[in-house]
C-alpha positions in Angstrom: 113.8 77.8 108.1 111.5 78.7 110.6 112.3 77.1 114.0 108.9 75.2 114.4 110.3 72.7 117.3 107.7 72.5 119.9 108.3 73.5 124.0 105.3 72.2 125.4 105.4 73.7 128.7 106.4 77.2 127.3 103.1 76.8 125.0 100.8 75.7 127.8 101.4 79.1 129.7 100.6 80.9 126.1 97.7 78.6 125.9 96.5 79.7 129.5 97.4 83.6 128.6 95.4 83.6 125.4 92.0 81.8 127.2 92.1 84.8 129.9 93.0 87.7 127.1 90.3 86.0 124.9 92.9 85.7 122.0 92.2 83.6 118.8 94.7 83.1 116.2 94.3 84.0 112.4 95.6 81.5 110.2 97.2 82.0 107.0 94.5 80.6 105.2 92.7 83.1 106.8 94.3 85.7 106.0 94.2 84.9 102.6 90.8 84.3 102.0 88.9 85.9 104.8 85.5 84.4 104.0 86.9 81.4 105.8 87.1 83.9 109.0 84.1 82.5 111.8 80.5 84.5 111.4 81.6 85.1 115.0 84.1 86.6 114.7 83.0 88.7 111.4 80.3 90.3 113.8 82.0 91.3 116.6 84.4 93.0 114.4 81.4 95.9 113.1 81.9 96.9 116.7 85.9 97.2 116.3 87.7 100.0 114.9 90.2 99.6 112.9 93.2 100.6 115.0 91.6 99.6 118.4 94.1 97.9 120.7 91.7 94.5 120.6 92.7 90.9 119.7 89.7 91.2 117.1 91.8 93.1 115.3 93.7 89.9 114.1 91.4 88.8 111.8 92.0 92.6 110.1 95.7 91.3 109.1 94.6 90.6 105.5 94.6 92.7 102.2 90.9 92.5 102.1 89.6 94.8 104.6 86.4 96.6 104.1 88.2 100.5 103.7 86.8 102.4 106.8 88.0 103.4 109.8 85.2 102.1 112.2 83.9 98.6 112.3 84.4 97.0 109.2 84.6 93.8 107.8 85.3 92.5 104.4 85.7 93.2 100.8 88.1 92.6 97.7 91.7 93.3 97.6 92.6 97.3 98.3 94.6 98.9 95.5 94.3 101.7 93.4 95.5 102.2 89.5 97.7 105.1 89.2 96.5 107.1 86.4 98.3 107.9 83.0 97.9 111.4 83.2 100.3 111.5 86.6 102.6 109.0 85.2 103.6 109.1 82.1 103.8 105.5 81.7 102.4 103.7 78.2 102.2 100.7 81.0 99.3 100.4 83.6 100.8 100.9 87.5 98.9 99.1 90.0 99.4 98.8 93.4 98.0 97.4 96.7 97.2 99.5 99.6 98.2 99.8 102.9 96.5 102.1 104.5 93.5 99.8 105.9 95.2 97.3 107.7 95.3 98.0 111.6 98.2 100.4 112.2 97.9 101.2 108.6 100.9 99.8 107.8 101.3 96.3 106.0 103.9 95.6 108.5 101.5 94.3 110.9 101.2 91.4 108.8 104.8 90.6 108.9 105.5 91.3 112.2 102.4 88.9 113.3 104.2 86.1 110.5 107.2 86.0 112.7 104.8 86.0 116.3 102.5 84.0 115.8 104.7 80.4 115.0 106.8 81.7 118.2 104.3 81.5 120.4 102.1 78.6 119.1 105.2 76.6 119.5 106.5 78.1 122.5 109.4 79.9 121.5 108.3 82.8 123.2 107.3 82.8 126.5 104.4 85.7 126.6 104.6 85.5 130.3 108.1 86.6 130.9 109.7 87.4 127.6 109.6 90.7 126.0 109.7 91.2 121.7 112.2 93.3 120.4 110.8 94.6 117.3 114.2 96.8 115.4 113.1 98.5 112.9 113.4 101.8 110.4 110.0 102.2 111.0 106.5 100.7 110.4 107.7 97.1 111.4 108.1 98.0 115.2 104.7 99.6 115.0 103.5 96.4 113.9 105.5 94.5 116.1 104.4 96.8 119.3 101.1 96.7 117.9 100.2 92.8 117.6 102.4 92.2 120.2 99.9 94.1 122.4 96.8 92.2 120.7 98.9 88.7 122.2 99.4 90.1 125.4 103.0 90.4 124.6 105.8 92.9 126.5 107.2 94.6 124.1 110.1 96.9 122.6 110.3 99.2 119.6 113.9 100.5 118.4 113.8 102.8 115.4 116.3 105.0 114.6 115.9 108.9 116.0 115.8 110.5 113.2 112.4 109.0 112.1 109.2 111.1 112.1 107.7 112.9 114.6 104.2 110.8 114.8 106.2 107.2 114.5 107.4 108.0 118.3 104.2 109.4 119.5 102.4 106.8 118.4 104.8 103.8 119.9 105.1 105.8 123.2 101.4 104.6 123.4 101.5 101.6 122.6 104.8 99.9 123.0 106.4 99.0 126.6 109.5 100.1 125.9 111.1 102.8 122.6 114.3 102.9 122.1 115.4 105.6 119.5 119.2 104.7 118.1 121.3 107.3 116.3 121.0 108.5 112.5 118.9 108.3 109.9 116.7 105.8 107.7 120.1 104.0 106.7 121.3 103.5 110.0 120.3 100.1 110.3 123.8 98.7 111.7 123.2 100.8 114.7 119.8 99.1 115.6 121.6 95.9 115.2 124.0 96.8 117.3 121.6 98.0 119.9 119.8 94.4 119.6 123.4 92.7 120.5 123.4 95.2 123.4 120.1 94.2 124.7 121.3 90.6 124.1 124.4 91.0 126.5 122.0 92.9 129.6 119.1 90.8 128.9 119.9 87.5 128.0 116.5 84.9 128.1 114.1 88.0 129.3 114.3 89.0 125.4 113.7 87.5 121.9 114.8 89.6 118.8 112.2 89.5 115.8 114.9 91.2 113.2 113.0 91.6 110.8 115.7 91.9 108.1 116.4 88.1 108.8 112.6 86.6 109.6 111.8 84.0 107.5 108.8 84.9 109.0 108.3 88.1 107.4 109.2 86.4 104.2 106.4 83.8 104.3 104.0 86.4 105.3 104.1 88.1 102.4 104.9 85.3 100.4 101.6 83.5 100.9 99.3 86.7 102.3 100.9 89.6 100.0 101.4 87.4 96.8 97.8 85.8 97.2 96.4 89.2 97.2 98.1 90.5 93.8 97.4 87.4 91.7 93.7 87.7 93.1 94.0 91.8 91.2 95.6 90.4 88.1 93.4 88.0 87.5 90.2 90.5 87.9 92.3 93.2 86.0 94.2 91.8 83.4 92.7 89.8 80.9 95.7 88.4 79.1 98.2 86.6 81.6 100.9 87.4 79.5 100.8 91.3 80.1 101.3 90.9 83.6 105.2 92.1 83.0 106.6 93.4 85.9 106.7 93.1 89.7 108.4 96.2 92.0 109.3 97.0 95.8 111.8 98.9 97.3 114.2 96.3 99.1 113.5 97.8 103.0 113.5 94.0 104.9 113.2 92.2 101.6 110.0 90.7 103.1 107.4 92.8 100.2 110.1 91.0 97.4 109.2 87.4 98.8 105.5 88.1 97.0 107.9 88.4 94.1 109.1 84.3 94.4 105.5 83.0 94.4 104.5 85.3 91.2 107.3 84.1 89.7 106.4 80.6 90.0 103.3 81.6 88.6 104.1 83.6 85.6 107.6 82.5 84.9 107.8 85.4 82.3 107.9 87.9 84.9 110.4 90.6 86.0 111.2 91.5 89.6 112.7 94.5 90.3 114.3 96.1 93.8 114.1 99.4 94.5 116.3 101.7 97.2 116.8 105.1 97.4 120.1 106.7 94.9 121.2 108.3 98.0 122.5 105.0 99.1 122.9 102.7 96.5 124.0 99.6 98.4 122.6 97.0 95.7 123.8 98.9 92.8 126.7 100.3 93.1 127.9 98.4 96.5 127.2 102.0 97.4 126.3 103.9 101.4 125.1 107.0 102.5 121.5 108.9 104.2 118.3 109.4 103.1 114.5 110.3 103.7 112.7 107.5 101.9 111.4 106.1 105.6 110.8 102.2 106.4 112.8 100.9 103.3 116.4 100.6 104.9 119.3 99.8 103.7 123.3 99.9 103.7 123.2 96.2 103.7 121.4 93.4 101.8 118.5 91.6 104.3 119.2 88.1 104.8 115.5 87.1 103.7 116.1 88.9 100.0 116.5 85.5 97.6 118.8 87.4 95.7 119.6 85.0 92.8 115.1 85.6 91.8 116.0 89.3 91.1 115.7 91.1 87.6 116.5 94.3 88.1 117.6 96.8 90.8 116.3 100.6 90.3 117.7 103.3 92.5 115.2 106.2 93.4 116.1 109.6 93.7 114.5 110.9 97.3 114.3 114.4 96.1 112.1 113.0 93.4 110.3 110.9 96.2 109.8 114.4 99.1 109.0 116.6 96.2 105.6 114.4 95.0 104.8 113.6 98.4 104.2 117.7 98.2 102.7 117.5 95.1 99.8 115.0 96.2 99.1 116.5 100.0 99.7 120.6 99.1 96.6 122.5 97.6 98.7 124.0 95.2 99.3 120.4 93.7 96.2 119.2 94.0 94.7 122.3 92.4 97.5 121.8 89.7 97.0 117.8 89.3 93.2 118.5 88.5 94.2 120.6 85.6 96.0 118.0 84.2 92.8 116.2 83.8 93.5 113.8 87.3 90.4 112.8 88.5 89.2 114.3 91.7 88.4 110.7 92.8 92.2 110.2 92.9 93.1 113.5 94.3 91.1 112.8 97.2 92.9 109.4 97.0 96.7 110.4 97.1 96.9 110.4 100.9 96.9 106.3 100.2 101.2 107.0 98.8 103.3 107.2 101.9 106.2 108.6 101.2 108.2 104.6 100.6 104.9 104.2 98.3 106.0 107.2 96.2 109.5 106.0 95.6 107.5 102.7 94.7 105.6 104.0 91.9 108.6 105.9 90.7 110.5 102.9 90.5 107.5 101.6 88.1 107.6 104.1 86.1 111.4 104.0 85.4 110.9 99.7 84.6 108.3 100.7 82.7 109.8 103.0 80.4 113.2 100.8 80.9 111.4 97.9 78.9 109.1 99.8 76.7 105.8 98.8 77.9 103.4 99.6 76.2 99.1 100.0 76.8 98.3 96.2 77.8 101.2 95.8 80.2 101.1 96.2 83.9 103.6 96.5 86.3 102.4 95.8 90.7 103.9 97.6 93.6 102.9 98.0 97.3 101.6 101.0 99.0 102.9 99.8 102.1 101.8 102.9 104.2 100.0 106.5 103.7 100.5 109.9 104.7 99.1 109.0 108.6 102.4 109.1 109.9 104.2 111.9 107.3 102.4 115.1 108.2 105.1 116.3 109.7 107.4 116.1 106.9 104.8 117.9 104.6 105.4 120.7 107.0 109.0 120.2 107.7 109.5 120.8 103.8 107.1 124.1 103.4 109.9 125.2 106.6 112.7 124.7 105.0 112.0 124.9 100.9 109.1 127.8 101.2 105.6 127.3 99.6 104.6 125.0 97.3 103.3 126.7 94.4 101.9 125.8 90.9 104.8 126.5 89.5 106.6 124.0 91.9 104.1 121.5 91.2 104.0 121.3 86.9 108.3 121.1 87.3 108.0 118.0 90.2 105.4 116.5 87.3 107.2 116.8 84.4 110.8 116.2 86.3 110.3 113.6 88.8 106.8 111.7 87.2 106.5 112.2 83.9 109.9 112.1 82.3 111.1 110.1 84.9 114.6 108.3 82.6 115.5 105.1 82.6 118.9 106.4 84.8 120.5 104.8 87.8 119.2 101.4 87.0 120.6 97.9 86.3 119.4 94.3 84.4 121.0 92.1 86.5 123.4 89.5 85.2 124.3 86.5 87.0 127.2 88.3 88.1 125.3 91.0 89.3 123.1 88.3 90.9 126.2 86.9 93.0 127.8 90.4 93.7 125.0 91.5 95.5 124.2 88.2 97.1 128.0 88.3 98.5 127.4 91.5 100.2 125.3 89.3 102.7 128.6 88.6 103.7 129.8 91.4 105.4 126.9 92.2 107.5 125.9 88.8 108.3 128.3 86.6 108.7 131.3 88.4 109.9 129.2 91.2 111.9 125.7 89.4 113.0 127.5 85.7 113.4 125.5 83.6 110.4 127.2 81.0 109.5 128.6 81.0 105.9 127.4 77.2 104.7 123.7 79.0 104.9 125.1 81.7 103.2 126.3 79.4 100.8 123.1 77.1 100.4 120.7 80.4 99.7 122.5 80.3 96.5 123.0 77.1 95.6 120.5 75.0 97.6 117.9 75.1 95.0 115.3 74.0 97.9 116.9 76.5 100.3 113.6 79.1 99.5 111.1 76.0 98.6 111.6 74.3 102.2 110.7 77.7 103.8 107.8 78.4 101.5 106.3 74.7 102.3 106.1 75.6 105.9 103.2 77.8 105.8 100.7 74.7 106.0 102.8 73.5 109.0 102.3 76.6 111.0 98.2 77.0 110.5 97.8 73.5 111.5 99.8 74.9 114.5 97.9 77.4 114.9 94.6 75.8 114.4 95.9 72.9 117.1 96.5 76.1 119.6 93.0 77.4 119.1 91.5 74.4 119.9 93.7 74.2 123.2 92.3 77.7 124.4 88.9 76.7 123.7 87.1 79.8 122.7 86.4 79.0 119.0 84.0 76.2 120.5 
């Protein structure tokens, strides 16, 4: 559960910091629907770009953001359909977009789902306390980012080997960067830097893991979830062909969208993703990799396990090698032979490189259950190529020139007869195996106790009771606002 117990006087001094910042507080609700955002509000924001370091920028922590750069407001949901012809897939691919949320990242929205009920309640003390924001990536951004539009203190630890424009961009914007050793699935080592900064820092610091958040769960729960049934509903006629939900694993946060579709079209699959390279959830596997922000080498805390259908492991060669293929001219030249539209083209700087491994992990459920025209399967662009230039470069370096040649063998090889390989139905067994892992990594490294261990699999409310608090925190939220007094 979330810890929603209230310390009054801690509140009163983030009441006091918010009225001088000129902070307001986006609810849920809002977020969700954002017609029920103040006309204020709405028209301040065409003066507000979309990255600006402003509290404005707040009310920009929704799916539904008007796709510009500069002073923006509102629109339908952002996603794009992945076309056949790049595919392969009988099966329609959609997926949401992350690119125009404020960092654009969709980790802001988590990141401001585990904030926001700290400091309404006054679990964090903006005053005094800095937010540690551990990360593999985009969710310190986020963290650094809102924690800047609260008038937060903040730290970012990501680990060194991430990409170049990641660090630049913190070094402006977070207090402190902390860069810990390895690789995208060196996540023990940021935890272990986190217990560090526990033991010099004591009460000066509060730890936003995002891995075991039930706020970055409930985000994306009610905010992400929200967002896709609102696209099925305009997109697919028949309920029925709705047939498959995928995201790579990373926090487990993006899977929590997965529990409320589920409870909506109890017919539907949910499947994990994580890279081959380290295939921790199918084969109790470890290793490295280069799919960036999806983590791994453990099982987050936040994944409800036992609502999983499927786990697909994604080759990250497969995942480098499009990346070139939709940001080299050479590919782009070659994908508009195929018959690609050059709408889309122009539109394949919206796949970061996690977003990639996303759509290939569609395309392998799709052909895994023989979809065919009418079905559709969701995933999340939860990033672009903003912060991946360099690796488009790094790759020419090491691997030469793309060429045309290059770029029909990546289509045919790592889209379009993309197998049904290094995958798994999960059985309950399966279910239980991977849930156990939790284990290891939480309860005998990061001190959980084992009775919640226990009562995430058995304790059929265990996932309900968290999901039922998101009414709890925007009446908190709403109660704050009125205690600044600006909304008036």
């Amino acid at each position: 559960m979330i810890d929603l117990t209230m310390h009054e006087d801690v509140k009163k001094k983030n009441v006091q910091q918010c009225r001088e910042q000129k902070i307001i507080y986006p609810t849920f609700a809002q977020m969700k629907d954002p017609s029920l955002i103040p006309d204020s509000i709405k028209a301040k924001l065409k003066d507000v770009g979309l990255w600006d370091i402003n509290p404005l920028n707040l009310f920009r922590i929704t799916w539904k953001n008007e796709p510009t750069l500069q002073g923006g407001t509102y629109k339908g949901v952002n996603y794009i359909e992945l076309p056949r012809e790049i595919t392969g897939s009988k099966a329609r691919i959609l997926a949401l977009v992350g690119k125009w949320f404020p960092t654009g990242a969709h980790k802001v929205g988590a990141t401001y789902g585990c904030l926001a009920p700290a400091l309404t309640t006054g679990n964090f003390d903006s005053s005094r306390q800095k937010a540690v924001w551990p990360s593999t990536g985009n969710y310190c951004r986020g963290g650094a980012y809102n924690s800047d539009l609260l008038a937060c203190d903040s730290i970012a630890i990501l680990p060194e080997e991430m990409s170049e424009e990641r660090f630049n961009w913190l070094k402006k914007v977070a207090g402190e960067v902390i860069a810990t050793p390895g690789c995208e699935s060196n996540v023990k080592e940021i935890f272990d830097k986190c217990n560090e900064l526990n033991a010099e820092r004591g009460d000066d610091i509060v730890i936003f893991n995002q891995f075991d958040q039930f706020g970055n769960y409930l985000w994306h729960y009610e905010v992400t979830a929200e967002a896709i049934e609102e696209m099925i509903k305009k997109e697919v006629p028949n309920a029925e062909n709705f047939k498959g939900y995928l995201t790579t694993t990373g926090s487990g946060g993006t899977l929590a969208a997965g529990d409320y579709l589920k409870q909506k079209y109890s017919h539907l699959k949910l499947a994990a993703g994580e890279a081959l390279q380290c295939p921790t959830l199918l084969d109790n596997g470890f290793g490295g990799h280069r799919i960036e922000g999806i983590g791994d080498k453990h099982v987050p805390w936040i994944h409800n396990v036992r609502n999983t259908d499927m786990v697909i492991a994604v080759d990250d060669n497969d995942a480098m090698n499009v990346m070139r293929l939709f940001n080299e001219p050479a590919g782009q030249e070659y994908l508009k032979q195929q018959g690609v539209s050059q709408d889309f083209i122009d539109k394949a700087n919206l796949l970061g490189i996690s977003g990639i491994a996303n759509v290939i992990g569609a395309i392998k459920m799709a052909k895994y259950y023989e979809m065919d025209e009418d079905d559709v399967i969701v995933t999340v662009l939860t990033d672009s190529m903003e912060m991946y230039g360099s690796r488009v470069t790094e790759m020419r370096k090491n691997h030469g020139e793309f060429t045309a040649t290059d770029a029909a063998k990546v289509h045919f090889q790592a889209l379009e007869k993309q197998g049904t390989d290094n995958l798994l139905e999960l059985r309950y067994e399966d279910r239980k195996r991977i849930h156990n892992l939790k284990y290891y990594t939480w309860v005998e490294q990061q001190g959980k106790d084992v009775a919640e261990l226990n009562a995430q699999w058995y304790d059929k409310e265990y996932w309900t009771n968290i999901q039922k608090q998101s009414g709890e925190i925007d009446t908190l939220i709403e109660q704050f606002n009125r205690e600044v007094g600006l909304l008036d």
